[in-house]
C-alpha positions in Angstrom: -15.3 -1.5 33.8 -12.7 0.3 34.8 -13.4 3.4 32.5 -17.4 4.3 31.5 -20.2 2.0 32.3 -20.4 -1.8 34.0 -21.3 -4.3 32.2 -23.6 -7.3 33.0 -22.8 -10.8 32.6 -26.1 -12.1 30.7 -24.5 -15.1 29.2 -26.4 -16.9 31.4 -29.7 -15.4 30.7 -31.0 -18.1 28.3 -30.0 -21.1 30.1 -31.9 -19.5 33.9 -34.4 -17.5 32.4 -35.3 -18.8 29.4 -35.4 -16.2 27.3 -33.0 -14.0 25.1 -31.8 -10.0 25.3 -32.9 -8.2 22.3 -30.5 -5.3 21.4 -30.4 -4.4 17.3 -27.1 -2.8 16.4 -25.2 -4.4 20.1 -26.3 -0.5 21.2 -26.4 -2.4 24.6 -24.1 -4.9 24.4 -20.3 -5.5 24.6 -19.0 -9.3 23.0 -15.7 -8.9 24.4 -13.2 -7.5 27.0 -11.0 -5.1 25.6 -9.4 -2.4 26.2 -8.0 -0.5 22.9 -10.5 2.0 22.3 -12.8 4.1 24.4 -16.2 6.3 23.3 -18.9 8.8 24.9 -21.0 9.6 22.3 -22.9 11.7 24.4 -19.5 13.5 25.3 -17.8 13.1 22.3 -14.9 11.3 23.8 -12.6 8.8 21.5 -9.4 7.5 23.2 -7.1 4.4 22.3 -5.0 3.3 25.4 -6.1 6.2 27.2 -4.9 9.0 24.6 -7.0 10.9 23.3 -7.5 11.1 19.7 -7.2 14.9 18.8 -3.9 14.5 20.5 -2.7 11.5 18.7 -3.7 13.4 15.4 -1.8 16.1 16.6 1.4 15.1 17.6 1.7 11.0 16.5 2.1 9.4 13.2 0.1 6.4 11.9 2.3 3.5 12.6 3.2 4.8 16.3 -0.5 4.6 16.7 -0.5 1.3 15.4 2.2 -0.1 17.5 0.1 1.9 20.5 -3.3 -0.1 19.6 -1.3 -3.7 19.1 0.8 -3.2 22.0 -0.8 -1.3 24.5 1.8 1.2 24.9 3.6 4.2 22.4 6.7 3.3 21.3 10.6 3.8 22.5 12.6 5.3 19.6 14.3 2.0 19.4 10.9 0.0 19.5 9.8 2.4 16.5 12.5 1.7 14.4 12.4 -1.8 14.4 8.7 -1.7 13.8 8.2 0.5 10.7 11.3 -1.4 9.5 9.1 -4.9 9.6 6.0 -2.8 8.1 8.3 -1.5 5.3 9.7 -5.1 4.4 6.3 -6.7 4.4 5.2 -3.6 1.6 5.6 -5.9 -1.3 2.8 -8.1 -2.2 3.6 -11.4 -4.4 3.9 -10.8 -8.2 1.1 -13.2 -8.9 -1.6 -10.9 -7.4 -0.7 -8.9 -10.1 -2.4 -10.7 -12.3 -5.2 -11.4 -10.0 -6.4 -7.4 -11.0 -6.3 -8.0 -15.1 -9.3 -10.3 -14.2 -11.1 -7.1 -13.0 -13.3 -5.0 -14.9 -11.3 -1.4 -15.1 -14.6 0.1 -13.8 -14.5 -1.9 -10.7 -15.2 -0.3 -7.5 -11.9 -0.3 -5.6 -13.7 -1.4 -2.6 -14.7 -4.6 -4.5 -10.9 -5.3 -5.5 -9.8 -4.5 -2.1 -12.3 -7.0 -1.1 -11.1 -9.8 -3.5 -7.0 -8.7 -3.3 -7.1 -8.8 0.5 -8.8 -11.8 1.0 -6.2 -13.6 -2.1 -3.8 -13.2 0.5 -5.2 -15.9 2.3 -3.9 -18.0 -0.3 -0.2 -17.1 0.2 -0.6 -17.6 3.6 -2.5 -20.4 3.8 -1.0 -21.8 7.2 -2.9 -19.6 9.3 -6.0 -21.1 9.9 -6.1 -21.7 14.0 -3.5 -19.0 14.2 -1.7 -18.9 17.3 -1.1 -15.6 19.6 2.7 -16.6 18.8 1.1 -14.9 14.6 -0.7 -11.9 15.9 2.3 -9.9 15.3 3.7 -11.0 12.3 0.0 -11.1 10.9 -0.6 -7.6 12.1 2.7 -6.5 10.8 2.1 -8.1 7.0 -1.4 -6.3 7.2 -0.7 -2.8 7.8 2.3 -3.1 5.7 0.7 -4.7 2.3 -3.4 -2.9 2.5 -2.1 0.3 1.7 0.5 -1.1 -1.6 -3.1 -3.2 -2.4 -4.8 0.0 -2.4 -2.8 2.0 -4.2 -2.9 -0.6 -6.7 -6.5 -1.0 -7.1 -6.2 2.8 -7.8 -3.6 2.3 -10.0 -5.8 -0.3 -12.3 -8.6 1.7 -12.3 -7.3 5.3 -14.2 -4.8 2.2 -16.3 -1.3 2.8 -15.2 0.9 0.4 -14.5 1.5 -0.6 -10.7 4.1 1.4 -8.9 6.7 -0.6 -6.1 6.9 0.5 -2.2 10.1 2.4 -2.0 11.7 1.3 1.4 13.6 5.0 1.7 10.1 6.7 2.2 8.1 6.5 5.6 4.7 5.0 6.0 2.2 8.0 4.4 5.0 8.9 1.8 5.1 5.6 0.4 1.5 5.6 -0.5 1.6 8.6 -1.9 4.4 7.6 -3.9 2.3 3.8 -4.9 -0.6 6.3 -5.4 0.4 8.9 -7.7 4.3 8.5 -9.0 4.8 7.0 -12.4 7.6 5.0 -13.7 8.6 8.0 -16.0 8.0 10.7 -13.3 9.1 11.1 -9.9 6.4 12.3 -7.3 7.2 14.6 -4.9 5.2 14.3 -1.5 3.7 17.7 0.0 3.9 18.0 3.3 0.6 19.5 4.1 -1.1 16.4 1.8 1.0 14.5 3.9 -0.1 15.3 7.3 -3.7 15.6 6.1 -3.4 11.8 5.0 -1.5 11.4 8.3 -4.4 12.3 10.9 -7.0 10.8 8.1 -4.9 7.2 8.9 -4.9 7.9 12.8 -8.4 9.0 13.0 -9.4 5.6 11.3 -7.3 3.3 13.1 -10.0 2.0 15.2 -13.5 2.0 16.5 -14.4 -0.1 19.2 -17.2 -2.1 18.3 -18.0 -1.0 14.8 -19.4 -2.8 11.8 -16.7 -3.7 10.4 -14.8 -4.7 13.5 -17.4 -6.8 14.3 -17.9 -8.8 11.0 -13.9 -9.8 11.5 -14.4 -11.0 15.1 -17.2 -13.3 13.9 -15.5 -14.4 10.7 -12.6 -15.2 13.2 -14.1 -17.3 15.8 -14.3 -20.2 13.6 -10.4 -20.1 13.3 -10.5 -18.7 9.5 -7.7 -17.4 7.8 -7.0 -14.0 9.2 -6.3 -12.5 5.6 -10.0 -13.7 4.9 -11.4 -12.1 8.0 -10.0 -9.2 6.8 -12.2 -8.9 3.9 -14.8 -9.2 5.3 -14.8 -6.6 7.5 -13.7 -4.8 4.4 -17.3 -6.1 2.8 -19.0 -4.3 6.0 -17.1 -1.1 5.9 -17.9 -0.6 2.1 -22.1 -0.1 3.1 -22.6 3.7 3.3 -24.3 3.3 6.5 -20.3 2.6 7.4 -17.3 4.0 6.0 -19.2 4.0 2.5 -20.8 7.0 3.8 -18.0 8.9 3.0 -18.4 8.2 -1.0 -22.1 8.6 -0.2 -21.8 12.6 1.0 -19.6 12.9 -2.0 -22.6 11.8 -4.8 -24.9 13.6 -2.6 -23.3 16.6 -3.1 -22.7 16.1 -6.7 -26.7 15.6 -7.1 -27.3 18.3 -5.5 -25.2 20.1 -7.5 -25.9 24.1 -6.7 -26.5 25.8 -3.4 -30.2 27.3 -4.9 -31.7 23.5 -4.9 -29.8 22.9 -1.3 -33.7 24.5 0.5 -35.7 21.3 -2.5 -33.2 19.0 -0.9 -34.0 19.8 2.7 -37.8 19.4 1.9 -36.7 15.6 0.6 -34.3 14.6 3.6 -37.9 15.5 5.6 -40.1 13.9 3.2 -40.8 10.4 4.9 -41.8 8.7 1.1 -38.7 10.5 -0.5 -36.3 7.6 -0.3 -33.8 10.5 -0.2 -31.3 11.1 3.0 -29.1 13.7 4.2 -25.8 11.6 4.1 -22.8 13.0 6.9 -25.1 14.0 9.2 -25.7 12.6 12.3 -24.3 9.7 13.9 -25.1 6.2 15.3 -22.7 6.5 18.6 -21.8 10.5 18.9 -25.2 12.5 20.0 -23.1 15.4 20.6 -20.5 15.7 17.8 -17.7 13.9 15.9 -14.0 14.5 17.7 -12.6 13.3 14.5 -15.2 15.7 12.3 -13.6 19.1 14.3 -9.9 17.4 13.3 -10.7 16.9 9.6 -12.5 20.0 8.9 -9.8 21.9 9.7 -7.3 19.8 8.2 -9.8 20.2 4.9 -9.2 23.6 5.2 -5.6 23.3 5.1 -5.5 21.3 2.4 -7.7 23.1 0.3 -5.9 26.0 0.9 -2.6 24.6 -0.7 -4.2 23.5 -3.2 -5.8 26.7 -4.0 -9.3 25.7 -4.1 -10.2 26.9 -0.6 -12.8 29.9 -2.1 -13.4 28.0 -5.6 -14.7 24.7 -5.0 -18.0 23.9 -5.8 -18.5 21.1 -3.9 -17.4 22.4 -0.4 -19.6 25.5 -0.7 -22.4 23.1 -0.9 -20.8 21.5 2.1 -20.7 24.4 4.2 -24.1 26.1 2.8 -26.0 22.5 4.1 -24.1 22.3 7.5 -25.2 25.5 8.3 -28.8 25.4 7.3 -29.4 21.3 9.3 -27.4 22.3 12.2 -30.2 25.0 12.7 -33.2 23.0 11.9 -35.2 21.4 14.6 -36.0 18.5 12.9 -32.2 17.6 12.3 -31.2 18.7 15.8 -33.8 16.2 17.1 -32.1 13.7 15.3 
């Protein structure tokens, strides 16, 4: 390895030895050579191509972290230009998926129509099965470009208003605001600081080595599938909340728990080992030490809270606070 630990070759192991590694959760275990992404957990280190990621949050935007993760390297002004051109003509999904969401329920989760709009793709690209490297990028490319319009739509259908079209003249993050929250009878006009918050949220998501997700696509892959299909599965894995469904999960938590006096009966349930009840957004499979991404979005939180004027007032975030500060001090969640 030429950055954290060696690795050992066991693929061998069964054949000499007869008998198999047992590692739950590939804790031990790497299925691939790559070399995107980077993590001490015990350090708290997350770097893609050797950046770090506080510093990519900082000062990069989404897509020239993208380009940086598919091509190894940041991008020239020129090489930038030509590549959030591509992403901004792939924006545009076929009008027939349109009609793909009146099949929905309106109280879908948007998880599960990202799941089934995603993986429809596969049917207008149906030519991809044993995709050649000579597809990565033009794969890739149609990817990052349509999720996002696919998103916004699924949001769209859910609160019933009707679909709203990239708009080309906009950048990556103001376009998905725009799909998001513009209507056809009233302009939206993009905030900067909601913009930058939505900004770093992309970057600090772009990747995470071997996660879940990442590695429900690579085995959906191997067997030459459609890469549109792949896709959704990996979006299947990240909906669990022991993935990125965690986030929704910290959200209803908070909303059960719903004052600070019942945050101490709450405690005594996270401890209780027959109360099926769990502190969600604490604690972390890979970091033992803390989040890097966690110190970036808190204070982006902040920030955004703040413009929005509910920085002292909102309920929910006092909770927040009142709970970090009483499990970062108790033994038994220090211990874990």
């Amino acid at each position: 390895a030429s950055i954290g630990e060696d690795v050992i070759d066991i693929s061998r192991v069964s054949a000499e030895a007869d008998c198999f590694t047992y590692d739950p959760g590939f804790m031990s275990t790497a299925s691939c050579q790559s070399t995107i992404t980077y993590i001490d957990g015990d350090k708290g280190i997350l770097r893609h191509r050797g950046y770090d990621i506080k510093d990519l949050a900082e000062k990069s935007d989404f897509l020239e972290v993208a380009y940086l993760l598919i091509y190894g390297e940041l991008p020239s002004g020129e090489q930038y230009n030509n590549f959030t051109k591509q992403v901004a003509h792939h924006s545009l999904v076929n009008e027939r998926l349109h009609y793909l969401f009146q099949t929905f329920c309106s109280s879908s989760h948007p998880m599960a129509i990202m799941l089934a709009a995603v993986g429809s793709l596969s049917a207008f690209y149906p030519d991809l099965l044993n995709f050649k490297e000579a597809d990565y990028e033009l794969t890739a490319i149609r990817m990052i470009a349509k999720i996002p319009t696919i998103a916004a739509m699924s949001y769209k259908y859910s609160i019933g208003q009707p679909f709203i079209y990239p708009d080309n003249s906009l950048d990556f993050t103001e376009n998905f605001l725009h799909m998001m929250f513009a209507t056809p009878c009233t302009k939206y006009t993009v905030n900067p600081i909601i913009k930058n918050a939505l900004n770093k949220i992309f970057i600090l998501h772009a990747d995470h080595e071997q996660n879940a997700s990442t590695s429900t696509v690579r085995i959906a892959g191997s067997s030459g599938a459609n890469p549109f299909a792949c896709i959704s599965t990996g979006i299947a894995s990240l909906w669990g909340p022991a993935h990125g469904g965690a986030n929704e999960a910290v959200i209803n938590m908070l909303k059960e728990i719903g004052s600070s006096e019942y945050i101490p009966k709450y405690i005594a349930k996270a401890k209780d080992k027959n109360d099926p009840f769990r502190l969600m957004g604490f604690g972390h499979r890979v970091y033992k030490n803390y989040d890097p991404r966690a110190a970036v979005l808190k204070e982006t939180c902040k920030e955004v809270l703040k413009e929005l004027g509910q920085l002292d007032n909102n309920p929910l975030l006092q909770i927040a606070i009142e709970l970090e500060a009483i499990a970062l001090k108790d033994e038994y969640f220090i211990e874990r």
